[in-house]
C-alpha atoms as a printed R data frame, in Angstrom:
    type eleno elety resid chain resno       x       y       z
1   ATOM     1    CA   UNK     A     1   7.424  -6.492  13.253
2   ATOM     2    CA   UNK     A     2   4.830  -9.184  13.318
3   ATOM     3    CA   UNK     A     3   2.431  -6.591  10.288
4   ATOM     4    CA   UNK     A     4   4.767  -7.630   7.852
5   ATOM     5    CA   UNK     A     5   4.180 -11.232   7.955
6   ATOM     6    CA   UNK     A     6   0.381 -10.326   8.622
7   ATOM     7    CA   UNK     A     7  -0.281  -8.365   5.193
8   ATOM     8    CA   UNK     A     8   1.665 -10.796   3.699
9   ATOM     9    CA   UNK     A     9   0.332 -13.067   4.194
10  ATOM    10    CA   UNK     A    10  -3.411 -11.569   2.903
11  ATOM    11    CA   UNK     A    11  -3.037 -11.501  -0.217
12  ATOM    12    CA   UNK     A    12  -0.144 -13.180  -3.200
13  ATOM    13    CA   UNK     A    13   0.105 -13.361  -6.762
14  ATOM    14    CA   UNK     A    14  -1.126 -16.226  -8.286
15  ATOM    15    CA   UNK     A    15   1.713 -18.467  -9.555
16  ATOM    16    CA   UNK     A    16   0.501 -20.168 -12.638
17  ATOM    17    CA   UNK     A    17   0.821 -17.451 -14.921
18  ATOM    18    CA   UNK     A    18   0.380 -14.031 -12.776
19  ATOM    19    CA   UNK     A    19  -2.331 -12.579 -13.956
20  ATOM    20    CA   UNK     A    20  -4.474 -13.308 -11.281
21  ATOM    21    CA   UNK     A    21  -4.170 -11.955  -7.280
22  ATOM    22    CA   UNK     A    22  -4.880 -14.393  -4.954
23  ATOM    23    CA   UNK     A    23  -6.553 -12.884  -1.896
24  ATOM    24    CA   UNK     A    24  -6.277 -15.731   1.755
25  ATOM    25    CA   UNK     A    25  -7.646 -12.697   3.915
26  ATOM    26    CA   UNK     A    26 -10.498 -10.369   2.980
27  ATOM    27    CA   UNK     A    27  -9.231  -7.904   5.355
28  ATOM    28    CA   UNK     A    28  -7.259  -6.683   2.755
29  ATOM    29    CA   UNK     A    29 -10.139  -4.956   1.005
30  ATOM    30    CA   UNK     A    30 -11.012  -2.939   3.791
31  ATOM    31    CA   UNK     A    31  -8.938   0.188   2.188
32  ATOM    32    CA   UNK     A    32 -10.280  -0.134  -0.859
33  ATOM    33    CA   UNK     A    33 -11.074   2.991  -2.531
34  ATOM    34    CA   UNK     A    34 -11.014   1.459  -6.061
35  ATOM    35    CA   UNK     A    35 -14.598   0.506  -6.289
36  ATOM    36    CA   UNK     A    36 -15.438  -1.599  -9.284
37  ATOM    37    CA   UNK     A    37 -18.152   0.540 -11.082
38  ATOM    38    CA   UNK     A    38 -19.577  -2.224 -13.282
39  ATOM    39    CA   UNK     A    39 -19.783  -4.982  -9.801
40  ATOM    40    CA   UNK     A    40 -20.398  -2.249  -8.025
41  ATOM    41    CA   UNK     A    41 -18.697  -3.605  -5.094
42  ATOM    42    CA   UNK     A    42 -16.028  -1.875  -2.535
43  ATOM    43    CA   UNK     A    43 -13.202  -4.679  -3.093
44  ATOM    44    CA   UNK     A    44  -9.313  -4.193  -4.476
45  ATOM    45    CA   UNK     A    45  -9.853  -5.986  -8.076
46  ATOM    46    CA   UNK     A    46  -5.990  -6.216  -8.317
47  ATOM    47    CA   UNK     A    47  -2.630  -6.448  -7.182
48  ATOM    48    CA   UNK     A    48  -1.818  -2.950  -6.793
49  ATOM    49    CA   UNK     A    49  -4.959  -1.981  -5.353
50  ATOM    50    CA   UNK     A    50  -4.216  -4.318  -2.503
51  ATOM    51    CA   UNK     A    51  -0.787  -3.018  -2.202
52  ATOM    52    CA   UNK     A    52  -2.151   0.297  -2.031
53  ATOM    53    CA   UNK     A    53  -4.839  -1.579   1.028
54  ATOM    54    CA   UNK     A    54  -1.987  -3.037   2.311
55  ATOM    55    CA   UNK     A    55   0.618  -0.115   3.165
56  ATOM    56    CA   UNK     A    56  -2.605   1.799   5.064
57  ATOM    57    CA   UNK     A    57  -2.720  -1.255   6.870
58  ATOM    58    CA   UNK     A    58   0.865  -1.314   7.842
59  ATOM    59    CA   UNK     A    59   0.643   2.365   8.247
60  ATOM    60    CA   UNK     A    60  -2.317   1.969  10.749
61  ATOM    61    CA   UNK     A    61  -1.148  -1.464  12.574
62  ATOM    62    CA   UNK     A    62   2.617  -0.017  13.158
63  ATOM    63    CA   UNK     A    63   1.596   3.272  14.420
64  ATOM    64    CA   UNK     A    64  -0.677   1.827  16.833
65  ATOM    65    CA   UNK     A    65   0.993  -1.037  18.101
66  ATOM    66    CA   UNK     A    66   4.419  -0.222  17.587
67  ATOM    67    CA   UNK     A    67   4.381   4.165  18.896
68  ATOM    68    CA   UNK     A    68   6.785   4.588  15.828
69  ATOM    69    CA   UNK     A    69   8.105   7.935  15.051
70  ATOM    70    CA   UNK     A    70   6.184   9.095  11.485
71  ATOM    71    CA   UNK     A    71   9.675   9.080   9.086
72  ATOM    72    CA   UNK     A    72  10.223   4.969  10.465
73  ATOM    73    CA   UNK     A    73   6.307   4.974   9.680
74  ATOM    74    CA   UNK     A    74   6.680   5.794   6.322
75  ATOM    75    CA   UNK     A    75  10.362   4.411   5.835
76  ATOM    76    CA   UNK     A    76   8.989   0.786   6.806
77  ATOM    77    CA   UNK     A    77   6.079   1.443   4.341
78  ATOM    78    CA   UNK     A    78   7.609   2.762   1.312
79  ATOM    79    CA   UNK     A    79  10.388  -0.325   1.501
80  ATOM    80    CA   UNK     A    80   7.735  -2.765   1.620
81  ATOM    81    CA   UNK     A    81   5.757  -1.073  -1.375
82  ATOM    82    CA   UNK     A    82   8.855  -1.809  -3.000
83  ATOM    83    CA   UNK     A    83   9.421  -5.318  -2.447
84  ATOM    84    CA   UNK     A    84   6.061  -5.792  -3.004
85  ATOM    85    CA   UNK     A    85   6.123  -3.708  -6.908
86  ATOM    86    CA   UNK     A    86   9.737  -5.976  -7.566
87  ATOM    87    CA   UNK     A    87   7.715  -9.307  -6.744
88  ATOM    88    CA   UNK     A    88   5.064  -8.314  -9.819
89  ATOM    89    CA   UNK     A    89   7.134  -5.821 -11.724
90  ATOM    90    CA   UNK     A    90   5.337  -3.567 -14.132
91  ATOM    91    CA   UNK     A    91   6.642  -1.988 -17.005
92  ATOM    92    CA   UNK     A    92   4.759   1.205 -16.042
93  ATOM    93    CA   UNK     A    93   5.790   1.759 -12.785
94  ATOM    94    CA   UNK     A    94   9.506   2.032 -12.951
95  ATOM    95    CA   UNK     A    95   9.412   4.232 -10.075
96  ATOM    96    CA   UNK     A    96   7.343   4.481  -6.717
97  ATOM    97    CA   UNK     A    97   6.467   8.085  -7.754
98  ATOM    98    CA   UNK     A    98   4.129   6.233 -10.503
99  ATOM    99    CA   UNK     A    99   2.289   4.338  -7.942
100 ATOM   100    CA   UNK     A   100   1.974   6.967  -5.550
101 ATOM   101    CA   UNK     A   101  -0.025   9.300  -8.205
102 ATOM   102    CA   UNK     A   102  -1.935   6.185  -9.101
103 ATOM   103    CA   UNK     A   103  -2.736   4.858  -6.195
104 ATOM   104    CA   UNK     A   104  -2.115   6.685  -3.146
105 ATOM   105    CA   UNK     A   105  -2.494  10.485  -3.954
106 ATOM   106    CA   UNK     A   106  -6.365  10.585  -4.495
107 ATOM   107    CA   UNK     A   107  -7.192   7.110  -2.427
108 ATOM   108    CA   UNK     A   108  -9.633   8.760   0.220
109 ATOM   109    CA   UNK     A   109  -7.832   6.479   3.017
110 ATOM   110    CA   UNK     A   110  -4.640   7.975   2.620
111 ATOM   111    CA   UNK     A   111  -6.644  11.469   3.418
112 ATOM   112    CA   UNK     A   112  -8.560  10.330   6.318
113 ATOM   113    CA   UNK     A   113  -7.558  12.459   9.610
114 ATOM   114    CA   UNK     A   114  -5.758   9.914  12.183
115 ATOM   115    CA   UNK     A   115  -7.229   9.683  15.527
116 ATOM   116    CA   UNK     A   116  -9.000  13.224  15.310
117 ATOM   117    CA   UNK     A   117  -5.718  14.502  14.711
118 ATOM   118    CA   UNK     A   118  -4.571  17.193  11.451
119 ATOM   119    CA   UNK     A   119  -2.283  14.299   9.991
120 ATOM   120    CA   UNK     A   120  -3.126  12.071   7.245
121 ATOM   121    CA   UNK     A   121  -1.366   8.502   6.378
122 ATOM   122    CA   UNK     A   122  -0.363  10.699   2.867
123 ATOM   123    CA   UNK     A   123   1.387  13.273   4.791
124 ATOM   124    CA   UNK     A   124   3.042  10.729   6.797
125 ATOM   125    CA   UNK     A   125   4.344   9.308   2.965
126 ATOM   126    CA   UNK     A   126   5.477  12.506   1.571
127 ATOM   127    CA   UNK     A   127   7.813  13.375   4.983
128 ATOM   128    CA   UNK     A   128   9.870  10.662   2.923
129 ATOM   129    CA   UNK     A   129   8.799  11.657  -0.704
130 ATOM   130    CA   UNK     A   130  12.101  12.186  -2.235
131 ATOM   131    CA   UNK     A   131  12.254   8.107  -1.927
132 ATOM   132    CA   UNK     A   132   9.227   8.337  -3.984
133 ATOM   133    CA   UNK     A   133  11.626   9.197  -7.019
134 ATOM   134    CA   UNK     A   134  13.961   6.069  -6.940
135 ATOM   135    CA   UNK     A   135  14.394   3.691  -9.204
136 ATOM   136    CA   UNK     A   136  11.995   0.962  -7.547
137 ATOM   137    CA   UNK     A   137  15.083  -1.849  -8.508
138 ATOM   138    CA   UNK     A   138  17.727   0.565  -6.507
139 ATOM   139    CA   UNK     A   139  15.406   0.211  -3.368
């Protein structure tokens, strides 16, 4: 599917040294629920907070365009939050489980009703939450 390339292609680490996330589309803020208090703006000031922007995307964009069924929704989603937490790996986050209570659980996008109806992008993730507990290097 052509959304993988797409949110790829938003936003990369930077490859001097890694500290730095460089962002080539500022779509990818527009999930953002990590607002930077002291800026006060409404933009992902990091890596993970645009991973976090970036599954909702793929979420949103593959469900729309693509009339998958939720579990391939949230399959397709969780393996690409994994390739994506191998490219920058943190010694934190060993397993997705770790990101999802960081980043997903209380992210008010994830919560958000979908097209009027009852389900939420999280509840779509947690059909597949016992891949939440892997190892994110067994993925």
């Amino acid at each position: 599917y052509k959304e993988f390339a797409t949110i790829d292609g938003y936003f990369d680490e930077d490859e001097d040294d890694g500290t730095q996330t460089k962002v080539n589309n500022e779509a990818i803020h527009n999930y953002c629920d990590y607002k930077d208090k002291l800026k006060n703006n409404d933009k992902c000031s990091g890596y993970y907070e645009m991973i976090s922007s970036g599954v909702i995307y793929l979420l949103e964009n593959l469900k729309k365009k693509c009339n998958l069924d939720d579990d391939k929704l949230a399959e397709y989603a969780i393996l690409w939050l994994s390739y994506k937490l191998k490219i920058k790996e943190n010694p934190i986050i060993k397993k997705l489980s770790v990101f999802y209570d960081s980043y997903i659980k209380t992210n008010e996008y994830y919560n958000k009703n979908i097209n009027g109806d009852n389900l939420t992008y999280k509840e779509i993730i947690d059909k597949k939450k016992d891949l939440m507990d892997m190892n994110i290097n067994e993925i």
